[in-house]
Residue frames as qw, qx, qy, qz and C-alpha x, y, z in Angstrom:
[[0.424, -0.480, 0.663, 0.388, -112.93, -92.47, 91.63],
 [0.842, 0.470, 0.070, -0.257, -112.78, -93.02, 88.14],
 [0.915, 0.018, 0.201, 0.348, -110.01, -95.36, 86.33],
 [0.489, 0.533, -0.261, 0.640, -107.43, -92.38, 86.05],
 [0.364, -0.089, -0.630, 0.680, -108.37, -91.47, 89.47],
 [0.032, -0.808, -0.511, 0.290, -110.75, -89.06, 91.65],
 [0.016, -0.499, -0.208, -0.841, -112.25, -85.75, 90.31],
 [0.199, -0.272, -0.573, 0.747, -113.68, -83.38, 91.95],
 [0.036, -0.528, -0.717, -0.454, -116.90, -81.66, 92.10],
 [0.018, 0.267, 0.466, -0.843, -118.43, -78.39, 93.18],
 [0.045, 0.480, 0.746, 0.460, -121.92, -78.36, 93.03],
 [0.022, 0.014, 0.172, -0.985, -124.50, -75.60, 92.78],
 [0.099, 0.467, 0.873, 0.102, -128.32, -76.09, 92.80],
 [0.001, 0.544, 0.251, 0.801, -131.01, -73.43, 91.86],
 [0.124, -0.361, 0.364, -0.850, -132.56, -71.59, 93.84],
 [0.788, -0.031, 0.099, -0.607, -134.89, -73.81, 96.25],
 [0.824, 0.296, -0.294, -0.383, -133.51, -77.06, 94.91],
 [0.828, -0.088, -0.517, 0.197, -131.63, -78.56, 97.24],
 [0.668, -0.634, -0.194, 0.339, -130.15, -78.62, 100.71],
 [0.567, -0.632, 0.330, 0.413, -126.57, -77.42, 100.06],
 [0.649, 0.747, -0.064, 0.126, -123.81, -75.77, 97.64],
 [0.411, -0.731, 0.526, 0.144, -120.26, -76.08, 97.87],
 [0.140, 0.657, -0.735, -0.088, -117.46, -78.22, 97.63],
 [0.838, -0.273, 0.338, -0.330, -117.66, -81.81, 97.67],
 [0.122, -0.360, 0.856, 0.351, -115.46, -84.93, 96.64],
 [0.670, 0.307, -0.517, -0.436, -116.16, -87.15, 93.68],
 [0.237, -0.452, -0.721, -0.469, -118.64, -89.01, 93.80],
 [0.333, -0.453, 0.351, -0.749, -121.03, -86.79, 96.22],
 [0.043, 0.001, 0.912, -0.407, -122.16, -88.47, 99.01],
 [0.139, -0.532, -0.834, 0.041, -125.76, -90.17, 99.87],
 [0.053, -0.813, -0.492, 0.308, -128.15, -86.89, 100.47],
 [0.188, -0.213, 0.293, 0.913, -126.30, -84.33, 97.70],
 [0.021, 0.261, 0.560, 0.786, -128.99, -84.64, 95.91],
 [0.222, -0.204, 0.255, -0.919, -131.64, -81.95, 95.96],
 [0.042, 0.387, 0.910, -0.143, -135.03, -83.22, 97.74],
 [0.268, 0.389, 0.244, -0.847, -137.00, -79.97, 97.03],
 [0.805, 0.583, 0.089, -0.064, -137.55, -80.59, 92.93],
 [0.837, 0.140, 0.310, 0.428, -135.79, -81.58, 90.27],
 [0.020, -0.675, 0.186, 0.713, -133.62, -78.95, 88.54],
 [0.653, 0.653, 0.123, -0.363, -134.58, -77.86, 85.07],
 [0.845, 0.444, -0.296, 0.045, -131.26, -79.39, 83.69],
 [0.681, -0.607, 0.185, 0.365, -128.03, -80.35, 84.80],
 [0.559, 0.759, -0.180, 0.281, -124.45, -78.64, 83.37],
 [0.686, -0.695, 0.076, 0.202, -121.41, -79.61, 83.90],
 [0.323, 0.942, -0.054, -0.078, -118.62, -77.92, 83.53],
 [0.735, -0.354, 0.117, 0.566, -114.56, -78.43, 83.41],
 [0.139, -0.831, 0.294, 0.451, -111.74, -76.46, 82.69],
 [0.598, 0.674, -0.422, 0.098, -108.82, -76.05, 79.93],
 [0.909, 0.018, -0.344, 0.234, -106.07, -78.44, 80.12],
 [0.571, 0.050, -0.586, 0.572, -103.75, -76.57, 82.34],
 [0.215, -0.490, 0.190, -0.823, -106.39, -74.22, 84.64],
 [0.118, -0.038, -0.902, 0.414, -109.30, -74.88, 86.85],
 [0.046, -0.604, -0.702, -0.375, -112.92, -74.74, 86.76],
 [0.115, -0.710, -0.420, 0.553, -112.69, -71.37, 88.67],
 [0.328, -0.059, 0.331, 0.883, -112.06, -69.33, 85.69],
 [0.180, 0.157, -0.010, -0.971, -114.15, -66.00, 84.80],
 [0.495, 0.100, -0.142, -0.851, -115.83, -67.67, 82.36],
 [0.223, -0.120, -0.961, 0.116, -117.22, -70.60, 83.86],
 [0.036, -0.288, -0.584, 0.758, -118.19, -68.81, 86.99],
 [0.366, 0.191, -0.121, -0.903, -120.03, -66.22, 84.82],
 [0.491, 0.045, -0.560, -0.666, -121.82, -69.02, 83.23],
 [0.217, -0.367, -0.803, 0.416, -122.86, -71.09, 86.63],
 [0.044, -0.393, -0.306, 0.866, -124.13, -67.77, 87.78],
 [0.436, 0.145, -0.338, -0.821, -126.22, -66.94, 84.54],
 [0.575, -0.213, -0.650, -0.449, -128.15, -70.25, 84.20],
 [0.116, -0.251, -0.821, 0.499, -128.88, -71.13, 88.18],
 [0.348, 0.267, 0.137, -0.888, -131.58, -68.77, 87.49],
 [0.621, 0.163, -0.570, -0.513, -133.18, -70.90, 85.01],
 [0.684, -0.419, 0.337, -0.492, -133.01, -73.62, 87.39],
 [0.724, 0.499, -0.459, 0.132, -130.39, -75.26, 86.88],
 [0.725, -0.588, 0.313, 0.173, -127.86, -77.49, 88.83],
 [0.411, 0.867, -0.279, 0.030, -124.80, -76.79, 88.20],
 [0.953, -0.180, 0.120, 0.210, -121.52, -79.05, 88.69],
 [0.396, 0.864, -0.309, -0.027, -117.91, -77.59, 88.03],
 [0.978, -0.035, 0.047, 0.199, -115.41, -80.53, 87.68],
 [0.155, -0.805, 0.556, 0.137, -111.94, -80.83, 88.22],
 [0.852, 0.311, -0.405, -0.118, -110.59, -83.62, 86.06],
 [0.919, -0.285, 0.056, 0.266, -108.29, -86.64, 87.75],
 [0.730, 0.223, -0.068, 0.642, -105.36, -85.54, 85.80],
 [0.197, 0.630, -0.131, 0.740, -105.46, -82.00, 87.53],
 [0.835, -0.467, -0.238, -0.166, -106.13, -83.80, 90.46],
 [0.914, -0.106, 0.026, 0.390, -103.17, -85.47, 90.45],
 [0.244, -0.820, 0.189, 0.482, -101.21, -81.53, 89.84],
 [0.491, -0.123, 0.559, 0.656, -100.72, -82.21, 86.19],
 [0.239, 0.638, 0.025, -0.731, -101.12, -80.01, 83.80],
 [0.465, 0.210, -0.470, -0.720, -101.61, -81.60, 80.58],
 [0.751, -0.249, 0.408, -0.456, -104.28, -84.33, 80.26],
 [0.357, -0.072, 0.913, 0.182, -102.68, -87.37, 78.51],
 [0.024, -0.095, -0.698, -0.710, -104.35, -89.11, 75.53],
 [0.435, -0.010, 0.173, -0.884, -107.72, -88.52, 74.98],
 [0.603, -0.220, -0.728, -0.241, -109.22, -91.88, 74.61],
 [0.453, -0.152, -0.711, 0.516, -108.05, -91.95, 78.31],
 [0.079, 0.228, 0.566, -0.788, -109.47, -88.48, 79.69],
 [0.484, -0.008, -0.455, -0.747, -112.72, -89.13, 77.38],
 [0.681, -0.244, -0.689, -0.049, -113.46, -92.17, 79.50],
 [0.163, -0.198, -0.535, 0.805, -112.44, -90.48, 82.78],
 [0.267, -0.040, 0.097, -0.958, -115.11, -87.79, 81.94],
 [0.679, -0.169, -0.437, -0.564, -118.15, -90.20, 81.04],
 [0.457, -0.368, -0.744, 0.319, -117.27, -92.21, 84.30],
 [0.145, -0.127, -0.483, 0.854, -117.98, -88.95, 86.04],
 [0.447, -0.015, 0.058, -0.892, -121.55, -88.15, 84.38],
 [0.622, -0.280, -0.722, -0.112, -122.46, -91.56, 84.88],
 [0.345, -0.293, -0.643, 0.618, -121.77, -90.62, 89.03],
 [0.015, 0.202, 0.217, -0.955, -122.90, -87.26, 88.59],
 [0.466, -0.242, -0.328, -0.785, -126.68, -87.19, 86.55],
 [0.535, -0.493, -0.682, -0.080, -128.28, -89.46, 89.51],
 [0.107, -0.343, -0.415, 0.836, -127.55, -86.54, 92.14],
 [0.126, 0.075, -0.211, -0.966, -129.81, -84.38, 89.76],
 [0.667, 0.241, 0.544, -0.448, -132.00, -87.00, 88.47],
 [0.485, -0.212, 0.740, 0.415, -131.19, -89.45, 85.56],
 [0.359, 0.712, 0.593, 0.107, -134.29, -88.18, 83.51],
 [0.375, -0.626, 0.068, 0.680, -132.66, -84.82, 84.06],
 [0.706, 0.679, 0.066, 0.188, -131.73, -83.37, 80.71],
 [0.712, -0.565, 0.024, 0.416, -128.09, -83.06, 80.54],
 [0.512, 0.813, 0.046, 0.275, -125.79, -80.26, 79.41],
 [0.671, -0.591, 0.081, 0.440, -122.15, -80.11, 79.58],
 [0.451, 0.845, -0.019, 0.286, -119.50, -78.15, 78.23],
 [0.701, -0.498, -0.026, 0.510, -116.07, -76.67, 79.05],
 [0.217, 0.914, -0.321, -0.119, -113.17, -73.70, 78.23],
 [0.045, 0.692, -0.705, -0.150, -110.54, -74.66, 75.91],
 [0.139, 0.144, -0.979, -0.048, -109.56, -78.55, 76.33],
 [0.166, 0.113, 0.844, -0.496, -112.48, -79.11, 77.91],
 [0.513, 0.421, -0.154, -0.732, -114.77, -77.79, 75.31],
 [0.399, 0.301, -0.819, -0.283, -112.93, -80.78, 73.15],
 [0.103, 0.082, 0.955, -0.266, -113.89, -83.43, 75.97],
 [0.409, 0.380, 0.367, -0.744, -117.42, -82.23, 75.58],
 [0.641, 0.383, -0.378, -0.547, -117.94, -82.55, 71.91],
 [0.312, 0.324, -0.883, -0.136, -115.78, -85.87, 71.73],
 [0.111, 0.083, 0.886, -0.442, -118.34, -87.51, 74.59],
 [0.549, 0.067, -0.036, -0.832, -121.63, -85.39, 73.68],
 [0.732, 0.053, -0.293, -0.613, -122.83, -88.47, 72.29],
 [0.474, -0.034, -0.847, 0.237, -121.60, -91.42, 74.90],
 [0.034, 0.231, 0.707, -0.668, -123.18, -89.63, 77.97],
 [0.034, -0.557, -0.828, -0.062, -126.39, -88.53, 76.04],
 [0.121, -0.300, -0.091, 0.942, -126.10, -84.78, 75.96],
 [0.351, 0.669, 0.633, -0.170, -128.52, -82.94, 75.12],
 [0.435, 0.868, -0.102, 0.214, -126.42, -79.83, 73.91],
 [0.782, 0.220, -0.059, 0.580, -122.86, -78.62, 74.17],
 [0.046, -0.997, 0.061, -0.011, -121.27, -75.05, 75.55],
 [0.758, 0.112, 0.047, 0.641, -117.71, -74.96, 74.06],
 [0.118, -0.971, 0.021, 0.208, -116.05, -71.82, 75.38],
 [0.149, -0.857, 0.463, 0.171, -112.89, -70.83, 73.69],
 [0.910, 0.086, 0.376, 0.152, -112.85, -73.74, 71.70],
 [0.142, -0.682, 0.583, 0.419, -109.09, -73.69, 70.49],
 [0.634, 0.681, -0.157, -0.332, -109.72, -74.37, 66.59],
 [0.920, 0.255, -0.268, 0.130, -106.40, -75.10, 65.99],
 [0.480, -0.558, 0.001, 0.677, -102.82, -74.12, 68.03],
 [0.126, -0.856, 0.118, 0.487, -101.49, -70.87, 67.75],
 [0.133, -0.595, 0.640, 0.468, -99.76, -70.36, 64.46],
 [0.040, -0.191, 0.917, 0.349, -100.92, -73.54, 62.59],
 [0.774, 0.144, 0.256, -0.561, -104.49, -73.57, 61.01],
 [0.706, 0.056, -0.658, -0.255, -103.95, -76.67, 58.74],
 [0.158, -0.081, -0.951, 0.254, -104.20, -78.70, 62.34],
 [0.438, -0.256, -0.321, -0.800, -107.79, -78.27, 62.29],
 [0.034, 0.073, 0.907, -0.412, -109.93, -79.64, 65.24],
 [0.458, 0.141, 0.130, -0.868, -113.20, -78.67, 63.84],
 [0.687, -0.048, -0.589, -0.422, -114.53, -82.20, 63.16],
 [0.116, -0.106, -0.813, 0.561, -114.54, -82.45, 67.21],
 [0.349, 0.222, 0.308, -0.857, -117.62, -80.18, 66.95],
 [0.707, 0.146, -0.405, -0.561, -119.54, -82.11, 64.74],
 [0.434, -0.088, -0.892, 0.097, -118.91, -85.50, 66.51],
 [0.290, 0.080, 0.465, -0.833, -121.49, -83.93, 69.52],
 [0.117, -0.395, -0.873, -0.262, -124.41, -85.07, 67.19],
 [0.127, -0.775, -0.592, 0.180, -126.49, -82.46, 68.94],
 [0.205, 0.890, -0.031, 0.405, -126.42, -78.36, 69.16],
 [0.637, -0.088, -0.180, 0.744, -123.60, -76.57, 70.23],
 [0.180, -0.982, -0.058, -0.025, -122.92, -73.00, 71.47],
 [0.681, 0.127, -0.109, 0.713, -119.18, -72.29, 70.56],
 [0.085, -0.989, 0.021, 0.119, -118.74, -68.35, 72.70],
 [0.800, -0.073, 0.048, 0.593, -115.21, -67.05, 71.47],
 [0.122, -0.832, 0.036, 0.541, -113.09, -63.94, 71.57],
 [0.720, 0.680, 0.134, 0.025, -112.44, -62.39, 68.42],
 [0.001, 0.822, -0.560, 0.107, -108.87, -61.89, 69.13],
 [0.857, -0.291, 0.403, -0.136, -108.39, -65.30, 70.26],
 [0.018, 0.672, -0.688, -0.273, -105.00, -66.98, 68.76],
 [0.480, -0.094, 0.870, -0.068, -106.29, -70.37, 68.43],
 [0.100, 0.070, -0.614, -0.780, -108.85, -69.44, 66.06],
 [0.421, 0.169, 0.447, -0.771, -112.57, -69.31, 65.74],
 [0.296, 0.276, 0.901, 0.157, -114.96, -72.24, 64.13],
 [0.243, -0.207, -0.478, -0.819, -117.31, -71.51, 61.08],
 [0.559, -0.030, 0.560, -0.611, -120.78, -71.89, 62.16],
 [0.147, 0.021, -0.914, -0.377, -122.41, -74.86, 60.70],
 [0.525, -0.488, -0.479, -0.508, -126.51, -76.52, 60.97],
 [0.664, -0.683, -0.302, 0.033, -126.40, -77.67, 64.69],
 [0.620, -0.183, -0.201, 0.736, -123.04, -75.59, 65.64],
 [0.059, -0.984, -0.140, -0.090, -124.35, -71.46, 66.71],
 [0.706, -0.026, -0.229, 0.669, -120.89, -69.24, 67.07],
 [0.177, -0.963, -0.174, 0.107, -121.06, -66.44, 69.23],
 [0.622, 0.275, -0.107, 0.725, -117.81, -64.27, 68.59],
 [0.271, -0.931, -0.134, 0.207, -117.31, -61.08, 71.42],
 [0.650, 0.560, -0.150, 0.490, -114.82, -58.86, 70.17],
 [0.226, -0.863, 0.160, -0.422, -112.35, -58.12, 71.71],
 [0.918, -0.241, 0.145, -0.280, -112.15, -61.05, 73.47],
 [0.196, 0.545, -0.807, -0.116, -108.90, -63.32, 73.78],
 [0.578, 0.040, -0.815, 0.030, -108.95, -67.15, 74.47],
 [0.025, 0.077, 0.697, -0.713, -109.57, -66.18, 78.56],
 [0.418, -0.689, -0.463, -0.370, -112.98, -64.85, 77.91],
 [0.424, -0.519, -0.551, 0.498, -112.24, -62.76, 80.90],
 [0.146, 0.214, -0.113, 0.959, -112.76, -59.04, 80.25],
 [0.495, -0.025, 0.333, -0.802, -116.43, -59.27, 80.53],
 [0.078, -0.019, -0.996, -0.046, -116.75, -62.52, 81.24],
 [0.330, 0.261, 0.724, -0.547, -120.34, -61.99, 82.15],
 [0.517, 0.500, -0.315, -0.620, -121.61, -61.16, 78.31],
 [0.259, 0.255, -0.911, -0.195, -120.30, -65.07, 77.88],
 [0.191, 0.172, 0.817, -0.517, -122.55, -65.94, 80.83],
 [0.477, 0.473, 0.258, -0.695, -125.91, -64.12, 79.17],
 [0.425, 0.422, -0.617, -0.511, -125.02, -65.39, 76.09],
 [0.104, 0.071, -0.989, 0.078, -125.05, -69.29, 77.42],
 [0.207, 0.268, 0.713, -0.614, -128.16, -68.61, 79.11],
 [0.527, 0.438, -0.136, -0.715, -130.27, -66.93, 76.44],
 [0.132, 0.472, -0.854, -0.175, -129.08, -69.71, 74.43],
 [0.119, 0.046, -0.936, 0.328, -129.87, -72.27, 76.69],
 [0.287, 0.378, 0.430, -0.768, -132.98, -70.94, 77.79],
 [0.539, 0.291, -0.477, -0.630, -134.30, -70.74, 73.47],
 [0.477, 0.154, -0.763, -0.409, -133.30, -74.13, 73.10],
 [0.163, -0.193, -0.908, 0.334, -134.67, -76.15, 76.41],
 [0.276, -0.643, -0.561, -0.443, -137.92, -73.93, 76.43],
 [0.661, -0.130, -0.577, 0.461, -137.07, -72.23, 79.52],
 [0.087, -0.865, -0.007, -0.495, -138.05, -68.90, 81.68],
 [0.102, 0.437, -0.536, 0.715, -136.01, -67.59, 84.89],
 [0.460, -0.455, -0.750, 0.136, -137.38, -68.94, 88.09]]
């Protein structure tokens, strides 16, 4: 439960690294966490402001780093908990999210290194926190520049509050618009690609990983 209410959590561990994947309410229970070893980071994902953390390119990117040995978390925020579809101000679901990786990096292990990220709104929650929960890097999918139609509302000084590296993956077709790269911000652009990231959502996946994998020192398990 966190002070807008309960999230949800579906965790995934690598291969070997714990008992049990699935579904589980927020906060997991006493024995979620893996007893085999530790996993080589934790990432946790969430969704855009009106989906759900099952989208293409999430999935694709769970599925690409468990190999690395990774545990993987894909959150459902309180406010889409609760069947609403936009999340209210962000001071408010910025604090919802950092109560949840306070609950969630002691299933993994609090030494852990921790990487989180999201598609769309959730990208934003990422950057805007990166540096209250202690990230180590960012994965902003589809990070929605500005709205449709109106670059002078710029959001690109969300990506620079992260204080650490980023991985921005967007579609070059994408209406929101696509960030410059910058010293600690990398922008992958797939053409082709709208805002969904879903044609071949798995190219987003390899991309994260490779990524990931450079900057944490990391081979496939």
């Amino acid at each position: 439960m966190t002070s807008e209410g309960a999230a949800r959590a579906e965790l995934a561990w690598p291969p070997g690294g714990g008992p049990r994947s699935g579904d589980a309410v927020f906060p997991p229970a006493p024995g979620d966490r893996p007893q085999a070893r530790d996993p080589a980071f934790l990432l946790v994902l969430t969704h855009g402001s009106g989906g759900g953390p099952e989208s293409a390119d999430l999935l694709a990117v769970r599925d690409a780093v468990l190999p690395l040995g990774a545990a993987v978390v894909l959150v459902t925020q309180p406010y889409r908990v609760k069947g609403h579809r936009a999340p209210g101000p962000p001071a408010r679901q910025d604090a919802a999210w950092a109560e949840i990786i306070d609950v969630l990096r002691p299933a993994a292990g609090s030494h852990v290194p921790l990487v989180q990220g999201g598609r769309s709104n959730g990208a934003r929650v990422a950057c805007r926190t990166a540096r209250t929960t202690g990230a180590r890097a960012v994965l902003a999918l589809a990070f929605p520049l500005h709205p449709p139609g109106h670059p002078e509302k710029s959001r690109a000084g969300e990506l620079s509050l992260a204080g650490t590296d980023v991985l921005v993956i967007n579609g070059s077709r994408d209406p929101f618009g696509v960030p410059d790269q910058s010293a600690r911000t990398r922008v992958v652009v797939l053409e082709g690609e709208t805002h969904a990231l879903s044609r071949k959502p798995a190219v987003a996946g390899a991309v994260a990983a490779a990524w990931l994998a450079d900057l944490l020192g990391l081979a496939p398990t």
